[in-house]
C-alpha positions in Angstrom: 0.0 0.0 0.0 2.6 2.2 0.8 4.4 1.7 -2.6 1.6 2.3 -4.4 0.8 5.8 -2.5 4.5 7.1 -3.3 4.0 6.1 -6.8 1.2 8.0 -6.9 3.0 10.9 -5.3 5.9 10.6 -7.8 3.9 10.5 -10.8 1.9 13.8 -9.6 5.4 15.5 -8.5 6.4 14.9 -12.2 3.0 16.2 -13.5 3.0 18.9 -11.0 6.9 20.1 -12.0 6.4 19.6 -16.1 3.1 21.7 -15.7 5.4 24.6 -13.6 8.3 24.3 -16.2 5.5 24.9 -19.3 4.2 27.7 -17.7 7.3 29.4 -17.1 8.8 29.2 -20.3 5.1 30.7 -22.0 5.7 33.6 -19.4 9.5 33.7 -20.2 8.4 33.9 -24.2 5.8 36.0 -23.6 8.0 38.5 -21.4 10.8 39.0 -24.4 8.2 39.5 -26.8 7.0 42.6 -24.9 10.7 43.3 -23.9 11.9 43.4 -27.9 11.1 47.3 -28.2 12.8 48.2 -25.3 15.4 46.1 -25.8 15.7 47.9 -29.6 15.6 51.1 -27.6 18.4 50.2 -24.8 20.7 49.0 -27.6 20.7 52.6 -29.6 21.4 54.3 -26.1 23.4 51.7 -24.3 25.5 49.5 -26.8 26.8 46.7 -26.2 26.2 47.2 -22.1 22.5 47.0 -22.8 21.3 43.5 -21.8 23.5 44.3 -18.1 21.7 47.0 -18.0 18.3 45.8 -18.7 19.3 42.9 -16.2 19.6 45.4 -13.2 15.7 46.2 -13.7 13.3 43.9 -11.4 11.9 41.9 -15.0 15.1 41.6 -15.9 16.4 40.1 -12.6 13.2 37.9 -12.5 14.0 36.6 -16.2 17.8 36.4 -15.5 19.4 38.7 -17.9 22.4 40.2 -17.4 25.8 38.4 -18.5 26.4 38.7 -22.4 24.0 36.4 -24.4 21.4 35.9 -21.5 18.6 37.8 -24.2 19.9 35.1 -26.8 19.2 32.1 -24.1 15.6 33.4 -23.3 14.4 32.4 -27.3 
């Protein structure tokens, strides 16, 4: 009985986890698609330094830009 119950447990763990990771990466898609303008806009006025930049904001701390190539990693 008490294999079955933490088999049970298990399988809805990994349901529980895949159905977390899915909705993170739609919110993580749908957050760079609202981010590409200002992310144009911060590469005219910052360069190169822009994705650093942008990861010092609260949405970009929360999507975990920063270090070179972070915006590349998010597609």
């Amino acid at each position: 009985m008490a294999e079955v119950d933490s088999e049970i447990y298990a399988v809805a763990d990994t349901e529980a986890q895949t159905e977390f990771y899915d909705k993170v990466g739609r919110f993580s898609s749908k957050a760079y698609k609202q981010l590409k303008p200002t992310l144009r806009k911060m590469k005219q006025f910052a360069g190169p330094q822009s994705e650093q930049i942008l990861g010092m904001t609260p949405m970009g701390q929360m999507l975990g830009l920063g270090p070179p190539g972070s915006i590349e990693a998010l597609k």
